[in-house]
N, C-alpha and C positions, 0 to 999 in steps of 0.2 A: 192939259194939266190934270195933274191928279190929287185929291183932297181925303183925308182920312183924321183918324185922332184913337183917341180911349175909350173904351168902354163909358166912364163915365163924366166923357166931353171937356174936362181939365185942362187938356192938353190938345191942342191939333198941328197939323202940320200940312205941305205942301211939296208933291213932285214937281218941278219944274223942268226934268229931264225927260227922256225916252228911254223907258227900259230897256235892261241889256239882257235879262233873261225872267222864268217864272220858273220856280222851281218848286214841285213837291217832296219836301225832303222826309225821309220813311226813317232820319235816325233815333235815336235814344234818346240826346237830349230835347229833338222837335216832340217828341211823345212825352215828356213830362212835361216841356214848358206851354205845350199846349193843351194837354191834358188830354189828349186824342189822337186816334192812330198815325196823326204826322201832321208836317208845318207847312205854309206855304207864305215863300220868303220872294218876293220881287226885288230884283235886283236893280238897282240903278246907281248913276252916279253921282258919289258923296256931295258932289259940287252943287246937285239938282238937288237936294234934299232943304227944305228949310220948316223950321217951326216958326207957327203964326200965334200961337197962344200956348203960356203956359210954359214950365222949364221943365224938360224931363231929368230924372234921374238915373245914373248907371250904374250899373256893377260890372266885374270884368271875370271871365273862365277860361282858361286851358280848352284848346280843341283838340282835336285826337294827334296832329300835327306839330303840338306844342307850342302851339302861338297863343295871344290873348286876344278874345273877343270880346267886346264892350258893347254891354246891353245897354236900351234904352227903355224905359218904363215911367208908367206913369207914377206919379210920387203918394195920387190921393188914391187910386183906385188897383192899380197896382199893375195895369195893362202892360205889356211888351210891346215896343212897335218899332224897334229893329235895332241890329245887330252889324258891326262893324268890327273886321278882323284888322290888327294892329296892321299898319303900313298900305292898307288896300283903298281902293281910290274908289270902292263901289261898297253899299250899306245893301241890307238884305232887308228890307221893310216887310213887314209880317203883313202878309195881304189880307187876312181877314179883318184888320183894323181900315182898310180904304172905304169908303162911304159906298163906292161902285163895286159890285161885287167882280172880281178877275175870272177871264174866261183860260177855262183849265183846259181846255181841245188842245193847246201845244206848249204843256207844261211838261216841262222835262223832270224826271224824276231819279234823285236820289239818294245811296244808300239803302237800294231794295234789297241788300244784302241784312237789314235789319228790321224789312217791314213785317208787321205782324201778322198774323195767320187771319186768312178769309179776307182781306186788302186786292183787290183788285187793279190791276195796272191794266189800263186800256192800252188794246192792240196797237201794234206801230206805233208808241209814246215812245219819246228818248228816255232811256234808262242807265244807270248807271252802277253798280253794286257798291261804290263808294261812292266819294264826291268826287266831280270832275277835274 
């Protein structure tokens, strides 16, 4: 089980699944919401996801796809802590909010079609110039 929350502790929540990937995504919108050269979204399924404290709040964006994706955030501090594309059965939990920090050795990465100059992708990483 895995255990994370908000920056400032409002809100936390619970994996109760097995992830299904880790992804370092290099695109545009991981670079503003995270305010750093990219995001890093663990993927599991919706059904394994539960909040233990606290009610987060959403807001919903257009992806490049033309679907909507539904933010989760925290209400008081204003954290992101993950993201669900309309119809899909798996949430993208923003892993720098998990209390344990994720090991990045077999994070796949993409949208290196958008990463920014001097971003370093280690040898042999799964890569992708979009998303998968």
């Amino acid at each position: 089980m895995r255990v994370g929350g908000c920056q400032c502790g409002e809100l936390r929540y619970e994996i109760a699944a097995e992830p299904v990937a880790l992804y370092v995504c290099h695109c545009r919108e991981c670079q503003k919401q995270s305010a750093s050269a990219f995001g890093l979204s663990l993927r599991v399924p919706s059904s394994g996801l539960y909040v233990t404290h606290g009610s987060p709040r959403f807001w919903s964006r257009a992806t490049d796809a033309g679907r909507s994706m539904k933010c989760a955030f925290c209400p008081t501090c204003g954290s992101r802590l993950w993201h669900q594309v309309e119809g899909a059965t798996v949430v993208s939990v923003k892993a720098g909010s998990l209390d344990e920090p994720v090991d990045l050795a077999s994070a796949i990465h993409i949208w290196v079609s958008r990463k920014i100059p001097g971003v370093t992708i280690p040898a042999g990483a799964r890569r992708f110039e979009q998303q998968d």
